[in-house]
Every structure is written in structure tokens, then in C-alpha cells.
LOBA-44899 format. One record per residue (C-alpha): x, y negated, z. Coordinates in Angstrom, 3 decimals. Each point is the difference from the previous one (the first is absolute). Layout:
# LOBA-44899
+----------+----------+----------+
|       xx |       yy |       zz |
+----------+----------+----------+
|        X |        Y |        Z |
...
+----------+----------+----------+
***
This chain:
# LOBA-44899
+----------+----------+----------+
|       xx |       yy |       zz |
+----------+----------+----------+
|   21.743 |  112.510 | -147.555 |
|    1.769 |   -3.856 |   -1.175 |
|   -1.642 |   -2.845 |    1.772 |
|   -0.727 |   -0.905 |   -3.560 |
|   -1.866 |    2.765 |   -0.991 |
|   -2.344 |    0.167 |    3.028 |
|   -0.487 |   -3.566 |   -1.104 |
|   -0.812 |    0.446 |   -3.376 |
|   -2.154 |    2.825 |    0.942 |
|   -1.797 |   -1.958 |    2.174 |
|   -0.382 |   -2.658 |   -2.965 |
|   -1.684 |    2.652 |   -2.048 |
|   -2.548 |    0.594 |    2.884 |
|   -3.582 |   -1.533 |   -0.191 |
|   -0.736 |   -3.519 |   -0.651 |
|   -1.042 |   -0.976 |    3.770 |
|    3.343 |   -0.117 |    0.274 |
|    0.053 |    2.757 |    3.203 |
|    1.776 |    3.366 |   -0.724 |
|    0.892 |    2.961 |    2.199 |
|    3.428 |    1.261 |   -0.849 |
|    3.303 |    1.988 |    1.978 |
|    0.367 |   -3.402 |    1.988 |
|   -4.212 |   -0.468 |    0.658 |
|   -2.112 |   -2.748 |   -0.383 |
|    1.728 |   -2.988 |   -1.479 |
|   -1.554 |   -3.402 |   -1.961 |
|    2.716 |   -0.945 |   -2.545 |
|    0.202 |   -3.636 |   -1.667 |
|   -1.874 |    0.044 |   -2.852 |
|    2.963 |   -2.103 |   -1.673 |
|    1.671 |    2.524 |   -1.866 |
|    2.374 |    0.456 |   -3.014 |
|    3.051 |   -1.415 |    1.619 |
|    2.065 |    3.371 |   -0.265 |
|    1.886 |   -0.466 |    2.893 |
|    0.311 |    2.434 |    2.885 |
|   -1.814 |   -1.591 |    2.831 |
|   -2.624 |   -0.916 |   -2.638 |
|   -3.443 |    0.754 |    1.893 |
|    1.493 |    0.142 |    3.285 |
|   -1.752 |   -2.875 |    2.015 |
|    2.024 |   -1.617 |    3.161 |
|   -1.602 |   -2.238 |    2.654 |
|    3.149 |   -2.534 |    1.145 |
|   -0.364 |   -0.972 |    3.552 |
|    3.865 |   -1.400 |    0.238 |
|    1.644 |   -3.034 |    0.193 |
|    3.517 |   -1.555 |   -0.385 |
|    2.284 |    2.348 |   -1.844 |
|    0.210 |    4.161 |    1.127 |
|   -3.623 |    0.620 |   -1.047 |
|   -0.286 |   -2.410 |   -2.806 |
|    2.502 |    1.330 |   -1.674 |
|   -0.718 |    3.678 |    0.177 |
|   -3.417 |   -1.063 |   -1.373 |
|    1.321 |   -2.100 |   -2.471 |
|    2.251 |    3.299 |   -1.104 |
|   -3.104 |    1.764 |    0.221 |
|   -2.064 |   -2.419 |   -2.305 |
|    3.188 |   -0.461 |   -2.483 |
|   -0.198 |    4.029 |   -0.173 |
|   -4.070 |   -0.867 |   -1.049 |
|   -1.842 |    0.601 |    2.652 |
|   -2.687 |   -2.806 |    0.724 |
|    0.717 |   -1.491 |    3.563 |
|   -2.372 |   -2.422 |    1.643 |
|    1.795 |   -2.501 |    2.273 |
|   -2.035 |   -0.803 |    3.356 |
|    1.225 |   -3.765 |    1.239 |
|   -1.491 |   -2.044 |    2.638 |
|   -2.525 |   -2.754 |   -1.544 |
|    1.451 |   -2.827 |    0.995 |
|    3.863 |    0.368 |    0.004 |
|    0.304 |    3.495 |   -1.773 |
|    3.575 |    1.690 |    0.001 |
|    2.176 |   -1.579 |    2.462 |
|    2.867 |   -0.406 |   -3.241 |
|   -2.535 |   -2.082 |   -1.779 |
|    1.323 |   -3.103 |    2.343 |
|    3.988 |    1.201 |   -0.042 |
|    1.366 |   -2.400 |   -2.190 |
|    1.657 |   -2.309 |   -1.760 |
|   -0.008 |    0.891 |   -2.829 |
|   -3.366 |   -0.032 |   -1.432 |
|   -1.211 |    0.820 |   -3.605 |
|   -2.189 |   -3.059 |   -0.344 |
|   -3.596 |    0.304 |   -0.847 |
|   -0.651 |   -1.833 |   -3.671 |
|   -1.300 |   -2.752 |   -0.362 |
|   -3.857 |   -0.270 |    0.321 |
|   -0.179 |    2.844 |    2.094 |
|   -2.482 |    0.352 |    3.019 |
|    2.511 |    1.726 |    2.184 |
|    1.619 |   -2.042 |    3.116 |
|    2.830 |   -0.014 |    1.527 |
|    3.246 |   -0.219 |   -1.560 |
|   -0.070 |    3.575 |   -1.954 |
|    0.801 |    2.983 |   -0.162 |
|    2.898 |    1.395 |    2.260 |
|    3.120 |    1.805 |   -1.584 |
|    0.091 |    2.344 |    2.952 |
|   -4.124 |    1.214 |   -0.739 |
|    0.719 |   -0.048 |   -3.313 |
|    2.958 |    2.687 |    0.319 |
|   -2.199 |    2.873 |    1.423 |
|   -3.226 |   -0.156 |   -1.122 |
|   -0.659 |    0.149 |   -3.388 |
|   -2.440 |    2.660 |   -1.497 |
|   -2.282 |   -0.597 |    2.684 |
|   -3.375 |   -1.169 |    0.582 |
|   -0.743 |   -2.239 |    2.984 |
|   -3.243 |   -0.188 |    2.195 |
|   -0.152 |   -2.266 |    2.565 |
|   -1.740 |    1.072 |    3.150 |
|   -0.407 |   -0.408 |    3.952 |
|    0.475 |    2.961 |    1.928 |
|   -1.812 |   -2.006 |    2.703 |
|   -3.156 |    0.446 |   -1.805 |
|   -1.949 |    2.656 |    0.130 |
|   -0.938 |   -0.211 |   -3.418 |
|    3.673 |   -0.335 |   -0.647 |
|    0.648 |    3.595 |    1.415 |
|   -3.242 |    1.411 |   -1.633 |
|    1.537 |   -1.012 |   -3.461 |
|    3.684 |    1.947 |    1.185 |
|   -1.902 |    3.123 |    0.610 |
|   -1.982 |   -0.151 |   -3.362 |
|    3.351 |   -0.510 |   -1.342 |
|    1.630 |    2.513 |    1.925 |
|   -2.592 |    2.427 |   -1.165 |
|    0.919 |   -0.632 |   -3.486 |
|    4.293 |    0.156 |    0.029 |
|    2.573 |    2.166 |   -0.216 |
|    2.522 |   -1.641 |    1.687 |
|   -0.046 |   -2.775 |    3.422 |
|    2.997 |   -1.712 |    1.053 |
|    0.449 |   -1.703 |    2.932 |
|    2.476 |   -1.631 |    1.671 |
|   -1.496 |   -1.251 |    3.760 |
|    0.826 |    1.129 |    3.522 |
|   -0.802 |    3.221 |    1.208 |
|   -3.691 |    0.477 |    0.716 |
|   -0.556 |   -4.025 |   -0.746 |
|   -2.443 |    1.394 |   -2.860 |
|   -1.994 |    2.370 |    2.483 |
|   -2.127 |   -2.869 |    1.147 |
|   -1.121 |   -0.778 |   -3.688 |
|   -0.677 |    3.502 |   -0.401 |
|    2.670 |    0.328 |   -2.667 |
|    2.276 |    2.377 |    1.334 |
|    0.838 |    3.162 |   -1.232 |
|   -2.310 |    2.262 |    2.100 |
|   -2.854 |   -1.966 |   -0.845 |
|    0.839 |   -0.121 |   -4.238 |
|    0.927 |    3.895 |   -0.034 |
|   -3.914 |    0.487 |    1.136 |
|   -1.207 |   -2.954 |   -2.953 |
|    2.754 |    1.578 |   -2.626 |
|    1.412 |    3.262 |    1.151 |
|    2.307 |    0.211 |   -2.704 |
|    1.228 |   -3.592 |    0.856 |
|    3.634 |   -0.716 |    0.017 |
|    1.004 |   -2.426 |    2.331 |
|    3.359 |   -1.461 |    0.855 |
|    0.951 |   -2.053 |    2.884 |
|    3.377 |   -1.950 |   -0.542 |
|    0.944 |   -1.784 |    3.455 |
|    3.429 |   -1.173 |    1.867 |
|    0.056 |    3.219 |    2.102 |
|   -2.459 |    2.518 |   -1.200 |
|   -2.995 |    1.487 |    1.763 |
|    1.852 |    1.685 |    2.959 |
|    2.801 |   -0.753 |    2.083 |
|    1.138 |   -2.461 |    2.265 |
|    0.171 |   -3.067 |   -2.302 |
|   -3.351 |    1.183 |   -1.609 |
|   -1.897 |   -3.578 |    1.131 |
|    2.803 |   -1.948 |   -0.616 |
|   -0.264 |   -2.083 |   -2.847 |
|    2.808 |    0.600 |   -2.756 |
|    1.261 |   -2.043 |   -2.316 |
|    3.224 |    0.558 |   -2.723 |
|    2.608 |   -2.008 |    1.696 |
|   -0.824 |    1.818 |    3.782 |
|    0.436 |    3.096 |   -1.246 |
|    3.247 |   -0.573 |   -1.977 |
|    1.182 |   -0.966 |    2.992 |
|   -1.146 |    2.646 |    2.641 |
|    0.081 |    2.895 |   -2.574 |
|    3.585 |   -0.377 |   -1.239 |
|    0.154 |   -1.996 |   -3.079 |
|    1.178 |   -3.479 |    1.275 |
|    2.933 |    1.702 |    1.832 |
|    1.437 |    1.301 |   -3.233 |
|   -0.745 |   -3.162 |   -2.123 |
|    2.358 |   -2.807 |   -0.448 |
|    3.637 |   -1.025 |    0.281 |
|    2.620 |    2.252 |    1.682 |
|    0.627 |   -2.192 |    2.977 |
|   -3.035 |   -2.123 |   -0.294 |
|   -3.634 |   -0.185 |    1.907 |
|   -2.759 |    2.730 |   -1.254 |
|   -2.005 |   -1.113 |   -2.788 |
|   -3.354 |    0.584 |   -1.351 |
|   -0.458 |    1.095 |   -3.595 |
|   -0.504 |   -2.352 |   -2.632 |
|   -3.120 |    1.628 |   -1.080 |
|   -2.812 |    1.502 |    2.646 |
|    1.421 |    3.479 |   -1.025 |
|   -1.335 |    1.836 |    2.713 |
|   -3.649 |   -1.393 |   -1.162 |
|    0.605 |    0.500 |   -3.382 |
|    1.357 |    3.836 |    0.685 |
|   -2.978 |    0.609 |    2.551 |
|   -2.569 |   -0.772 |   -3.029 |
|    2.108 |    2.119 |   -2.530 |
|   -0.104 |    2.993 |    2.255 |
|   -3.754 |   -0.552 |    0.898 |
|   -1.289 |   -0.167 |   -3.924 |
|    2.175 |    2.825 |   -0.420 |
|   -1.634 |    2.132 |    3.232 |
|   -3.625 |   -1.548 |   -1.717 |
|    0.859 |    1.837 |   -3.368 |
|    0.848 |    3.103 |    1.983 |
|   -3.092 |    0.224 |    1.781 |
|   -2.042 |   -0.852 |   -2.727 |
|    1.609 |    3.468 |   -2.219 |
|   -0.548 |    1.758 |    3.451 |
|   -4.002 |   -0.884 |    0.100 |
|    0.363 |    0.820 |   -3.671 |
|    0.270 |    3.691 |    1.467 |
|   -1.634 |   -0.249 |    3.229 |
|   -3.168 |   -2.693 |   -0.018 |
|    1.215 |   -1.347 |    3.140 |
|    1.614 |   -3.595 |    0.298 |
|    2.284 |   -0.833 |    2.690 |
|    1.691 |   -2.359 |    2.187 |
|    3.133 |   -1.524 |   -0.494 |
|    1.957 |   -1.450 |    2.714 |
|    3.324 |   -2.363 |   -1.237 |
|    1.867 |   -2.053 |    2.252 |
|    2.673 |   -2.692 |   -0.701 |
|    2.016 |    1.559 |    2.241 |
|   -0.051 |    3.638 |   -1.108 |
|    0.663 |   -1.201 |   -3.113 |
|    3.015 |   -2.072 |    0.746 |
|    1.616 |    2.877 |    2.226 |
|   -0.626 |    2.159 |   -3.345 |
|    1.549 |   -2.086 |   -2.167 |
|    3.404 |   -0.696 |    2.096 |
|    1.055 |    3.693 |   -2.160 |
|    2.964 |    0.542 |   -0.444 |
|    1.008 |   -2.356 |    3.215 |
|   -1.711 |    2.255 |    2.481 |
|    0.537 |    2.895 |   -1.143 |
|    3.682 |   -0.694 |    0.524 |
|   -0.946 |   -0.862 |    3.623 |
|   -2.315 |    2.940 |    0.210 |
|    3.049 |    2.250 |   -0.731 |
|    2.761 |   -1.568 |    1.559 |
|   -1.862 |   -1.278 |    3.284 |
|    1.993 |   -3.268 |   -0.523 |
|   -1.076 |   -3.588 |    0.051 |
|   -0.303 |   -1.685 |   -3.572 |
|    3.377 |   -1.566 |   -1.717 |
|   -2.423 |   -3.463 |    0.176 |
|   -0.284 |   -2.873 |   -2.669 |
|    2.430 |    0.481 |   -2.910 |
|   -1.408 |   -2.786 |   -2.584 |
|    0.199 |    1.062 |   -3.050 |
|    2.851 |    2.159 |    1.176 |
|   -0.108 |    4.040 |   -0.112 |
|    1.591 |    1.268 |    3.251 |
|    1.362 |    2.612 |   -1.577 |
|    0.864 |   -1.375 |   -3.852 |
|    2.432 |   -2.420 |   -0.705 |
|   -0.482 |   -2.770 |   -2.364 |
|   -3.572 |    0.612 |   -0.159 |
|   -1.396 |   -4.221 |    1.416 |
|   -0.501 |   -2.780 |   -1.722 |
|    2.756 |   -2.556 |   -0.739 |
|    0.485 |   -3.192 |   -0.420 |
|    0.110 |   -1.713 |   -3.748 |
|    0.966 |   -3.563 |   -0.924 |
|   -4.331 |   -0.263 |   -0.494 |
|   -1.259 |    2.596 |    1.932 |
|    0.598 |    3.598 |    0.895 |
|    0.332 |    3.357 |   -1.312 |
|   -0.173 |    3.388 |    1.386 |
|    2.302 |    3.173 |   -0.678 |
|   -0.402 |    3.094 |    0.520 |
|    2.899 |    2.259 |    0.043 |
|   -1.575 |    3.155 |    1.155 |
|    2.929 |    2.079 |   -0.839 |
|    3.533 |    0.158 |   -0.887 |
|   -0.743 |   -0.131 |   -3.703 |
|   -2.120 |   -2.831 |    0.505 |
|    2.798 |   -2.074 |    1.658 |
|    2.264 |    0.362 |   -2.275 |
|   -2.049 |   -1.731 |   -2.908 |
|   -0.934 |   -2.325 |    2.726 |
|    3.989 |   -0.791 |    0.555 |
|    0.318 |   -0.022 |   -3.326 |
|   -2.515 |   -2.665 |   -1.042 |
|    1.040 |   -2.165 |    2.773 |
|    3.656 |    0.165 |   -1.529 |
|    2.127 |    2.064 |    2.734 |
|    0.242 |    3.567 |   -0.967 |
|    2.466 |    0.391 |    2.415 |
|   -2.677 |    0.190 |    2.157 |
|   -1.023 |    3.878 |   -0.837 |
|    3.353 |    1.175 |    0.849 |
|    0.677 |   -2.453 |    3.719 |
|   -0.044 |    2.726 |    2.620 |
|   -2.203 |   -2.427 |    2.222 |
|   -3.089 |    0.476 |   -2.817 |
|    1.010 |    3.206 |   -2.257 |
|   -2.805 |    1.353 |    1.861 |
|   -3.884 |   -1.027 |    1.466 |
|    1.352 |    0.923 |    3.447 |
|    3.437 |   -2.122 |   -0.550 |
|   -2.365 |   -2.814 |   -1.090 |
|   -2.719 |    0.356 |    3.130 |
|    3.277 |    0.022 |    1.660 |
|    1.249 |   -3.297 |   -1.463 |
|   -3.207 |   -1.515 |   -0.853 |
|    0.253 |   -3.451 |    1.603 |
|    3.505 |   -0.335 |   -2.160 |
|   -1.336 |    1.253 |   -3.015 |
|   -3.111 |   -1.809 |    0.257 |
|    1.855 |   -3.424 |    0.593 |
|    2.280 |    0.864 |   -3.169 |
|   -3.381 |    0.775 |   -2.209 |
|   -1.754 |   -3.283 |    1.098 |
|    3.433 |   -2.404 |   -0.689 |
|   -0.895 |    1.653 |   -3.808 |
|   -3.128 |   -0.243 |   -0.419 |
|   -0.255 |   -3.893 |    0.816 |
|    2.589 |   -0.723 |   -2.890 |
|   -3.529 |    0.642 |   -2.405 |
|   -3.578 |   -0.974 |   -0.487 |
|   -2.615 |    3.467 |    0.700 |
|   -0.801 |   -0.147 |   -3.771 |
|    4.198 |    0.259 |   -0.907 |
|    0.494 |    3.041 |    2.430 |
|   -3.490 |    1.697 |   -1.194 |
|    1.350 |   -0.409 |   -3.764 |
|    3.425 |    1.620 |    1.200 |
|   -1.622 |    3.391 |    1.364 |
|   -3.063 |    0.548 |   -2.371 |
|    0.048 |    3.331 |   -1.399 |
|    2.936 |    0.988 |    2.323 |
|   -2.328 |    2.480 |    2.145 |
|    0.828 |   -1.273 |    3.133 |
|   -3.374 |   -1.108 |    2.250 |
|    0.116 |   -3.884 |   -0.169 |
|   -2.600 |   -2.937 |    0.364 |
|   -0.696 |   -3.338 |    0.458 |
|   -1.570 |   -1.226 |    3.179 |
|   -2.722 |   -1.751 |   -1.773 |
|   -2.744 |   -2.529 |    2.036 |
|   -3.636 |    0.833 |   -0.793 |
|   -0.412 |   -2.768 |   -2.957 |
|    3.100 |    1.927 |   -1.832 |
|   -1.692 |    3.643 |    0.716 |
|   -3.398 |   -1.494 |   -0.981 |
|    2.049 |   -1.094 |   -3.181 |
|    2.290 |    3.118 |   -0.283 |
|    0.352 |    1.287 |   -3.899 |
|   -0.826 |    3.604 |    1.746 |
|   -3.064 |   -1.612 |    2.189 |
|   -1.303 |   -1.178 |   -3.101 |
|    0.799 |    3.361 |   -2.281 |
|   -1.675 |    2.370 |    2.487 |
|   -3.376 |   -3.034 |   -0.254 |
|    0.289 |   -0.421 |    3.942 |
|   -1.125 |   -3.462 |   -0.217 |
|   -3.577 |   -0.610 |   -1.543 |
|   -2.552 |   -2.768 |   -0.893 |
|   -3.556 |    0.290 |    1.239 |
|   -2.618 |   -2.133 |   -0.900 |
|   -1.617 |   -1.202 |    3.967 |
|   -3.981 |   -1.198 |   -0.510 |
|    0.824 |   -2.947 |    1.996 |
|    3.939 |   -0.746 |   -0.445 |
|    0.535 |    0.656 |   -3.134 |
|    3.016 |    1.845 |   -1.280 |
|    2.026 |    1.272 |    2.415 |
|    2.980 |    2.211 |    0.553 |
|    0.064 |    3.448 |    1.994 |
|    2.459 |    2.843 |    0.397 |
|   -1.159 |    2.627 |   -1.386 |
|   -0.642 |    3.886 |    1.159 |
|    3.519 |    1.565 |   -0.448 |
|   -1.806 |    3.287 |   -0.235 |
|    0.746 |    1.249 |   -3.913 |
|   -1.846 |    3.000 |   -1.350 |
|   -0.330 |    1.438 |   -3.289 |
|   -3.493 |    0.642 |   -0.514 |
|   -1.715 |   -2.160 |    2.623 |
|    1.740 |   -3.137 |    0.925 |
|   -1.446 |   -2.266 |    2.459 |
|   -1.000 |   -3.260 |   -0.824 |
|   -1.091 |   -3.117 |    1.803 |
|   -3.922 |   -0.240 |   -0.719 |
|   -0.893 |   -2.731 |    1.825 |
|    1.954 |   -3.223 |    1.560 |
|   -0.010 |    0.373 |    3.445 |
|   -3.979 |   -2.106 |    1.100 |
|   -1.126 |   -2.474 |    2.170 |
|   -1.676 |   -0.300 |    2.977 |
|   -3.267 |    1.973 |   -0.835 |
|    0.432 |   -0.128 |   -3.444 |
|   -1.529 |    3.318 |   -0.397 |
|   -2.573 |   -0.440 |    2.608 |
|   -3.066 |    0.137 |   -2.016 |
|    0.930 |    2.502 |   -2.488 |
|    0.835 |    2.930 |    2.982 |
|   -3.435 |   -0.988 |    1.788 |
|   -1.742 |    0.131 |   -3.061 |
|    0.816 |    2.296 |   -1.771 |
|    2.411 |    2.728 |    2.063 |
|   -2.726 |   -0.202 |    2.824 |
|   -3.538 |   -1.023 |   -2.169 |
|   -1.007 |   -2.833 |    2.379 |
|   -2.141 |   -2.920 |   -1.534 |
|    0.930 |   -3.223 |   -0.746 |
|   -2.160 |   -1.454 |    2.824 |
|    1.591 |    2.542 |    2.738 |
|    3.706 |   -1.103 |   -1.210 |
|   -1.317 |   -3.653 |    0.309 |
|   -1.655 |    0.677 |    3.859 |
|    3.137 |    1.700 |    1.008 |
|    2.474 |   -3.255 |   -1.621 |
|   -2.346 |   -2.060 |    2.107 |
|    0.707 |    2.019 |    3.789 |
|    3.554 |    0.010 |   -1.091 |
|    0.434 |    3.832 |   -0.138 |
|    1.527 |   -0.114 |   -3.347 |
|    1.443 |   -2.901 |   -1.986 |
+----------+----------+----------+
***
């Protein structure tokens, strides 16, 4: 049975809202008619910074409803990572100087409730939530929740059909288990940073936190799994991701050639192929343009459009292993070329050649790329207290169900009231009394 159709089943059950199906007893939002697979599925966001919030934002672009748990006071520690801001307008009751670009990249489609774990009442409210969701994610050190009572062990016996994910540096076992992780430590000690950068230069991290970014992709992706598996079973689950599993996982095609030769790694290569030749980027009179001459075919339209055809018959590069060979030559021979014309002259000579060829673009030209723009990857949302503002959007296309961005990503608390209200039936007066002990904000 689909995840959507034991949703929509459980839709159709009666209006309390509380329906035994194949996965047990589940409470689904009652804000329905989106269409889109997640729709009904509710997540409880305990995460911060960038792995968790963005497998929940994937979750909530995918429609399920995901309620964001920030400290009171500061709330998600991105909300102060800036320059730049998207400023508040004018006449707003907000402080401070806005809204962070960082916050605002993984956490739209999300509702947020501040709260106090410190409090009592604080924890009483997670466990009525708790009680009521599908889904918690979580990204704090091993057994730091146990003391709040909002571990695993003690949600299975609130929600035994609970599915609950743990993202952390090092995962739940091991040596490194209490060690706090972050993207750029494990780059380094699992691998990545040793293969990233110039030939003969220092290690360097990613541009992007990729290893974050890969850790939340694989945990949404192990969420969806387990929620088709309770679909058959009834029984939720935990989920245990680490950083540094991931990042080991996604070194491919690297270790398995170390796997199966038992050799150390060729190192940093740029944007070099150790084993392709001309496949890097090279200089322009502007900029920089990369070619990829993955075969012998290849090369020769590349030695043609570069004007020396003599090239495809030179016994140092009639073949890819002549060229590895003579790479540093032929390298040195392709850059003196390509510096003779802008990026734009040399991208108009090869289009519609059918050789692999691109421009090394900065962010404001992919941002503004004529493809960007055709595939709608950049979108306008209208933000309650910023105004209009611009977001990339889900790059996640499908036919009959596209995701969509619902809501801007909130403020502190925005949401607050409405989840205390009206997901959890507490009165006006009891939201007020726990505003006042600072248990929720």
C-alpha cells in the first residue's frame, strides 16, 4: 500500500480525526487538499543549522506539514548568520536587522513554535505533540534529549508508530559518537578535503556544506522509506544518520577504486580527471571554460574548434592514454588558446558541436542562467514581514504532483499560537500563563 493511499484512507476515516489503519493510530492535519505526497504526514522539527532543516524542508516542499521547534529567545542558531539580511518592512514590529539569507534557505514550508525545553511545561507540550506526528527529527548529541524525556525509547511508548531520526556528526555508536560534528570536520577526517582542490595545492573544503546538505537528502529519503514500511507494518522506527557515514558513502566511485586496488587515493586533481585528458577548466580572456573530451571522438571536435586538427592525428594525443601521458604539454597548448577569446566567443564556437562544454559561472550568473530560469529554479515568495523576496526553488519536478513552496519560511514563533491552540486545544488563558513562565514564546 502507497504512503498516499494509507493517507487518504485515513482522510476518509471519522471526523475526530483518529483512524486505525495498516500503519495504527495516527492524527493527520486536518489541512488537506494540497495533492502532494507527504500531504497529511505531520513532522515535529527538532534541528538546527542546515542537515535537518533541510531534509524537513524537502519533506514539507513534498507537503507534509512540519512544525519547527526553536528556542524562545534566539531560535535557530542560522537566524543570527548573516549579512545579508532580507530587511523587515517598514512599520514592522520585528527587531533586529531581519531576516537571515542562511534561515531563509532551509526552512520554508514550516511552522515555528517557540519553546524551552527547560520548562516543564515546555516538554509536556513536545509529548502532546509527539503524540500527535508522524515524523520527529532531531539533530542533538547522543542521549542529550534523554534528560527531557524526548528520546526515542521514551516517544516509541507515547507514539509507537513514531518515526524518529537522529542526524548527528558521528551517529549513535562508535568512537566519535559524543563528539560534536560539524560539515567542515568531517570533510576533512572522512576524505573529502584530501581530494578537493588544486593538484599541488593545500586541501580545501567545499564551497557548499555538501556533506550537510547530502546527510539531510539521505535522511528525508530513509524518512519516506520508513514511513511506506509502517504503511505495511504499524511500527515506526528509528533512524540513525551521521555526517560521517554519509560522507564516507558519498566518496563512490573514489573508494571503491581504493577498496579494489588497496592503494592510496591519486589526491586533489582540480577540476582535472586523473584519468581524462582535457577534461578542467581553462582559462578565457574573461573567465573560464571547461572541456570535456571524454573520448577520442570528443577530442577531435575539441581540436577542431580550437583550430589545430592536427591535433587528432600527433602521436603524443591520438589517444586518451597518449594525452594522460602528455597532459601537462597538452594542457599548456589548450590554455595559450583559450585566452586569445572571451567565455561567451568560445561557448558560441562549440554550441551544438556535442562535445561536453561549460562556462564556469559565479552564483549571480547561475542565479541568472537562461536554463536556471527555464527549469523556474529561482522563485518569488511573498514573506509576512519582508515583503517580496527571492528563494530557490524545490528542483524536484513531477508530473502529477509538483511541490510547491506554501509558506515563506516564519519567524520566531510566528506560529506559536495557532499549534497551541488549535493542534493541541489549549485555551487562550493557558497559552497566555505559559508566555508569561517563558516555556513558550
Amino acid at each position: 500500500m502507497s504512503l498516499s493511499i494509507v493517507a487518504r484512507s485515513l482522510r476518509a476515516q471519522p471526523a475526530n480525526g483518529w483512524a486505525r489503519a495498516a500503519c495504527g493510530f495516527r492524527q493527520y492535519s486536518s489541512a488537506v487538499g494540497t495533492g502532494l505526497p507527504l500531504e497529511g504526514v505531520r513532522v515535529l522539527d527538532m534541528t538546527r543549522v542546515l542537515a535537518g532543516p533541510y531534509c524537513t524542508q524537502i519533506l514539507g516542499d513534498l507537503g507534509a506539514e512540519v512544525i519547527k521547534i526553536e528556542h524562545p529567545v534566539r531560535g535557530d542558531d542560522t537566524r543570527a548568520w548573516g549579512p545579508p539580511y532580507a530587511q523587515h518592512k517598514p512599520g514592522s514590529s520585528l527587531e533586529g536587522p531581519g531576516e537571515s539569507a542562511y534561515f531563509l534557505g532551509a526552512n520554508r514550508n514550516k511552522k515555528s513554535l517557540g519553546l524551552s525545553f527547560q520548562h516543564k511545561e515546555g516538554v509536556d507540550i513536545l509529548h502532546k505533540l509527539a503524540a500527535k506526528c508522524d515524523v520527529v527529527v532531531e539533530n542533538y548529541l547522543p542521549g542529550a534529549l534523554k534528560k527531557y524525556d524526548m528520546d526515542y525509547e521514551t516517544l516509541r511508548k507515547i507514539n509507537p508508530g513514531l518515526i524518529y531520526a537522529s542526524i548527528t556528526g558521528y551517529g549513535q555508536t562508535g568512537p566519535y559518537s559524543n563528539r560534536a560534528g560539524y560539515d567542515v570536520m568531517v570533510e576533512a577526517e572522512f576524505g573529502l578535503m584530501h581530494i578537493t582542490g588544486e593538484r599541488d595545492g593545500p586541501p580545501v573544503k567545499v564551497g557548499v556544506a555538501v556533506t550537510d546538505l547530502t546527510t539531510g537528502l539521505y535522511t528525508s529519503n530513509s524518512i519516506m522509506a520508513a514511513l511506506l514500511g509502517r504503511a505495511k507494518t504499524g511500527r515506526g522506527q528509528h533512524i540513525d544518520v551521521a555526517l560521517s557515514d554519509c560522507q564516507t558513502a558519498t566518496l563512490a566511485n573514489i573508494a571503491s577504486s581504493c577498496l579494489i586496488s588497496g592503494k592510496k587515493d591519486s589526491g586533489r586533481w582540480g577540476t582535472a580527471h586523473p584519468s581524462i585528458v582535457p577534461y578542467k577548466s581553462f582559462e578565457t580572456e574573461d573567465g573560464d571554460i571547461l572541456f570535456g573530451g571524454g573520448n577520442d571522438r570528443l577530442f577531435g571536435v575539441l581540436s577542431d574548434g580550437l583550430g589545430e586538427p592536427q591535433w587528432k592525428d600527433d602521436a603524443r594525443y591520438k589517444t586518451n592514454a597518449d594525452r594522460v601521458a602528455n597532459r601537462q604539454e597538452l594542457e599548456a597548448k589548450i590554455t595559450d588558446i583559450t585566452k586569445q577569446k572571451t567565455t561567451q566567443e568560445w561557448l558560441d564556437v562549440f554550441e551544438g558541436k556535442g562535445m561536453p562544454y561549460a562556462a564556469v559561472n559565479d552564483i549571480q550568473g547561475t542565479l541568472n542562467h537562461a536554463h536556471t530560469k527555464a527549469r523556474n529554479m529561482v522563485v518569488e515568495v511573498e514573506h509576512e514581514a519582508c515583503g517580496t523576496i527571492k528563494m530557490v526553488n524545490t528542483p524536484i519536478k513531477m508530473s502529477e504532483t509538483p511541490p510547491t513552496i506554501r509558506s515563506a519560511p516564519p519567524t520566531l514563533g510566528e506560529h506559536t499560537d495557532e499549534v497551541l491552540l488549535e493542534y493541541l486545544g489549549l485555551g487562550k488563558s493557558e497559552v497566555a500563563k505559559l508566555k508569561e513562565s517563558g516555556a513558550v514564546a
